[in-house]
N, C-alpha and C positions, 0 to 999 in steps of 0.2 A: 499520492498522499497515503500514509495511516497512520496505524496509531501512534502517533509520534508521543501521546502523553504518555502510555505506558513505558513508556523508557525512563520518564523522570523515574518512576515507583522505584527501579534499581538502585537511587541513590538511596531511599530510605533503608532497602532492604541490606545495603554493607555500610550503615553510619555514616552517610553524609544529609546533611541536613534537608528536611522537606521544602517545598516551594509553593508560593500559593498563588501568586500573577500568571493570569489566562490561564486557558486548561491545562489541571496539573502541573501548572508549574513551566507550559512552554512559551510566556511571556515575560519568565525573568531575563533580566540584564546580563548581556554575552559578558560583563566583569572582564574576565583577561583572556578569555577565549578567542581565538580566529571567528571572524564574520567574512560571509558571503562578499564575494567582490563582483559587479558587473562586469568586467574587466576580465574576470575569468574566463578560458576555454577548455573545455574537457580536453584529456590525454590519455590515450587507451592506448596499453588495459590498465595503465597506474590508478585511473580512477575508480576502476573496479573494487580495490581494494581501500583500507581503513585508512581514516583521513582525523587521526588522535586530536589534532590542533582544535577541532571544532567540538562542541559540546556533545550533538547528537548526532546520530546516522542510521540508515537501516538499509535494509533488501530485503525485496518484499517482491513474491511471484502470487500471481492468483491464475487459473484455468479455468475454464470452460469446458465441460467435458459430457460426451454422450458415450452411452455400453452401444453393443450393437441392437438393440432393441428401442433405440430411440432414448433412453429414458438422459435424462441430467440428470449431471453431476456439479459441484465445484469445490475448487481446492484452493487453502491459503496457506502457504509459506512465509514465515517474515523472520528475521535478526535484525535485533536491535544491539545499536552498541551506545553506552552513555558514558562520559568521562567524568568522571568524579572531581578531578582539580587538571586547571589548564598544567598537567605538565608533559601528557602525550606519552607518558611512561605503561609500559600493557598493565602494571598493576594497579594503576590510576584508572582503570577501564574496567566495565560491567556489563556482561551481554543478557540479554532475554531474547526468547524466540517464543511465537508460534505457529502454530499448524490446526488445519482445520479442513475437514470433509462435509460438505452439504449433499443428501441426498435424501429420496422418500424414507429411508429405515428413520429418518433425524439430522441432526444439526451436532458431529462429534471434534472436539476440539479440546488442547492439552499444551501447555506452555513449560518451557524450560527457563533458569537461571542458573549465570555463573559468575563468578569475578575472573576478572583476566588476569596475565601472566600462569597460571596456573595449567597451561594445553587443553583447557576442556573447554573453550570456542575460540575462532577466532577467524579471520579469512587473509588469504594472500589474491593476488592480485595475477599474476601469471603462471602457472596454469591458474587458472582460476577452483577456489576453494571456501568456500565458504561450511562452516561445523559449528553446532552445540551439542556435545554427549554426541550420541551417534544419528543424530539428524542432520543431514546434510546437502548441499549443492555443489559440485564438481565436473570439469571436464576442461577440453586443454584452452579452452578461453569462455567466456558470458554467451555467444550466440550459440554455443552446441554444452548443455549440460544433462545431468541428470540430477532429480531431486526426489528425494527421500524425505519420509518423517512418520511417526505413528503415534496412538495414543492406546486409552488402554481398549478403546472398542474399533480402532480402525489401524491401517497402515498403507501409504501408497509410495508407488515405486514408479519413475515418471522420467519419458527422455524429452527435452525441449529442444529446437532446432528455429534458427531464426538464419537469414540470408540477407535482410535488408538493413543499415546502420542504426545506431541509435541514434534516437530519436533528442534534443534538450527540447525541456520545457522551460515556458517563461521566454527573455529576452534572452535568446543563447545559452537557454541551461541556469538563468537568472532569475526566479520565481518570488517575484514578491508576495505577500500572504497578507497585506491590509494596507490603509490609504497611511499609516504611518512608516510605511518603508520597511516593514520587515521581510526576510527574503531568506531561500532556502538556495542551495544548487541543487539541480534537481535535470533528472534525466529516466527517458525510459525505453526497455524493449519491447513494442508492442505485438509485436510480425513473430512471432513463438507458434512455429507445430507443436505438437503434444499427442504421443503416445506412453500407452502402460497400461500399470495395474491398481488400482483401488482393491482394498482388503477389506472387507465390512463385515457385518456378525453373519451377514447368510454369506459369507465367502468371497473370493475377488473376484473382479470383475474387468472385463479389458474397455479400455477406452481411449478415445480419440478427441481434439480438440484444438482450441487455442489458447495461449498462454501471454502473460505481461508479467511485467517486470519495472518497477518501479525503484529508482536510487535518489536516496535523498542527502543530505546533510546542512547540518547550519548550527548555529548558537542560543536561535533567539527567535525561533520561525511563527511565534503568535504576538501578535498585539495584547496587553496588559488586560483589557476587556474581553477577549474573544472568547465564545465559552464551549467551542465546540464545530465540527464540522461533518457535511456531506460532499462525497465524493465518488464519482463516476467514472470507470472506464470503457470503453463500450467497442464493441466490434462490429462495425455495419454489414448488412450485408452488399454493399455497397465498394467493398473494398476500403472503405475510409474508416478512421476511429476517432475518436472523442478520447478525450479525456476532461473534464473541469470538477470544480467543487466551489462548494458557496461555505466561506468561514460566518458561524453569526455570532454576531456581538450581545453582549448585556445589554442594550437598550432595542432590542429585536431587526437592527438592521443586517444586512448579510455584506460579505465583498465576495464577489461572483467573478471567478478565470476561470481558464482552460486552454485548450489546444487542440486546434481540428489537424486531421496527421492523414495527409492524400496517401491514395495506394501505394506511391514509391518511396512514403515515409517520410516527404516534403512537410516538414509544419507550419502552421499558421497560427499564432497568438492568439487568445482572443484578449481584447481588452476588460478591465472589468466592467459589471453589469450587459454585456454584449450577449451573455447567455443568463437566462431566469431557471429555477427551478421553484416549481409549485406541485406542494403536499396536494393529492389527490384523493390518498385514503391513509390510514392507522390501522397497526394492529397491535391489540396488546399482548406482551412479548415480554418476559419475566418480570414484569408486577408495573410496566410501565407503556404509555401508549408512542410507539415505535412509527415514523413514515414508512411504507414497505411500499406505495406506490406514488410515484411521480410525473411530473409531466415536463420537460424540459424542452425549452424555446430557443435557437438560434434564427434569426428570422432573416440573419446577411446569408444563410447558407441555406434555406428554406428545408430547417429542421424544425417538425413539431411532433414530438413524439412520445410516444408512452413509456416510463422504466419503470417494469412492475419486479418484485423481490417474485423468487421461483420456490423458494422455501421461506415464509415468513416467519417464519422461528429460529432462524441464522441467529442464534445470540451466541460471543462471546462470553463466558463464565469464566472469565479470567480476572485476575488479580483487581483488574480497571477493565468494568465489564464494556462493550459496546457491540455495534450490529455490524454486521459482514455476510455477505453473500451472493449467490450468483440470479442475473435478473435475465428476462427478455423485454425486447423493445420490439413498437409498434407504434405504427402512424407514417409519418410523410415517408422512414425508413425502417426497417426491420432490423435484427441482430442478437447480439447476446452478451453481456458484459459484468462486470460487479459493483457493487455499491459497497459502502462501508459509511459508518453516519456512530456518531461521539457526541457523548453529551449530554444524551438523553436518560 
């Protein structure tokens, strides 16, 4: 999961009309766009790459990262691509990206946009490539890349190496996102080494880590109500990962999935409500009171454990501000993962 609402904003930003159903606008009506089929099964590397038919889509990497001095780090990658009219034509097409470094100096983060057809983003699919301006992802296929991006107070430069397949979430890549049927495709790489270099204001820094890789797309992936979400990925030290997120609604209920993903990258659904997440503490976080720590329950897999935010000041200052950043976990299991949470 991310920011999938910031992607509407591109529609305003090149004239096509705003949207006001579920957040930002991801609870309008797919109208003549391609929707989500259960029926579907991924095809690599073709899915790698842009999928025009459908409204929205993104690729999104996040790390995990320590210098050699112990300290953390973490890093967000994400392109977003949004179709302005179902015709799949590149110039019908709007990309946004960002990028983002959490570390003790701060919390530094810088987003780009482009319209398409124009060569200033875009991604192909074999070799794989993905670009906005000169921020980038590349390399001869998704499990061996390198990723690039800066802003004006940082820059990182970053090789990811993954050996075990991706991962679908949901029913075979099938993610529904509320009890009304809405649904995304949706897949991920969680099993990412991660070496390089972080560039900050007292200089770069090398570091080491683990990396995901989240791919989504769909038409219509929020219900008309929903007004926002939290969402976890998490690396046990256990060898096992997590992923889930709780969508909540206007009248304060949540819908609660995820996906437990054994060491050989074997997934297990979860169904909804199967896992809880509960607000443990606040912090307030540009002018607004933020979750930064969490307590999240699986009790079929006897997980009870703590996700606390490592930098509680991960704010987004972007266009459509929201919280991103990198946590540890404690309790029944230990680890290190991200959070990102909308809405607030």
């Amino acid at each position: 999961m991310n920011v999938k609402a910031l992607i509407c904003v591109l529609a305003c930003l090149v004239g096509a009309p705003a949207f006001g159903q579920g957040f930002a606008g991801l609870g309008q009506a797919a109208e003549d766009y391609a929707l989500p089929d259960p029926a579907t099964r991924f095809a690599f590397p073709d899915d790698h790459g842009s999928h025009p038919g459908f409204r929205i889509e993104w690729w999104y990497i996040t790390a995990n990262l320590t210098d050699l001095n112990g300290t953390t780090y973490g890093i967000q990658w994400t392109l977003f691509r949004n179709a302005l009219r179902p015709t799949g034509r590149p110039e019908d097409q709007a990309w946004m990206a960002h990028a983002a470094l959490s570390s003790p100096l701060g919390h530094f983060s810088a987003e780009r946009f482009a319209r398409g057809g124009t060569g200033q983003a875009g991604v192909t699919a074999a070799p794989f490539a993905a670009h906005i301006d000169e921020w980038g992802i590349s390399g001869p296929d998704l499990n061996s890349i390198r990723v690039t991006a800066q802003g004006p107070e940082f820059h990182y430069d970053l090789r990811l190496t993954a050996t075990l397949p991706f991962v679908p979430q949901g029913q075979r890549g099938y993610s529904v996102k509320s009890d009304a049927g809405q649904a995304s495709h949706y897949y991920s790489q969680p099993f990412y080494t991660v070496t390089g270099t972080l560039t900050l204001p007292g200089g770069p820094v090398t570091v080491t880590g683990q990396g995901w890789l989240d791919r989504e797309w769909s038409s219509q992936p929020l219900a008309e109500t929903q007004t926002g979400w939290d969402w976890i990925s998490l690396h046990l030290d256990t060898g096992d990962k997590l992923m889930g997120f709780q969508l909540r609604d206007e009248d304060n209920t949540t819908y609660t999935v995820g996906t437990w993903i054994a060491p050989d990258g074997t997934p297990t659904p979860l169904t909804p409500d199967q896992m809880t997440m509960t607000v443990l503490a606040q912090t307030r976080v540009a002018g607004r009171e933020v979750p930064t720590d969490w307590r999240v329950e699986l009790p079929d897999r006897s997980v009870d454990i703590r996700v606390t935010a490592v930098y509680p000041d991960s704010w987004m200052d972007t266009l459509i501000p929201y919280w991103e950043g990198p946590v540890q976990v404690s309790g029944t299991h230990s680890g290190v993962g991200y959070l990102e949470m909308s809405g607030y």
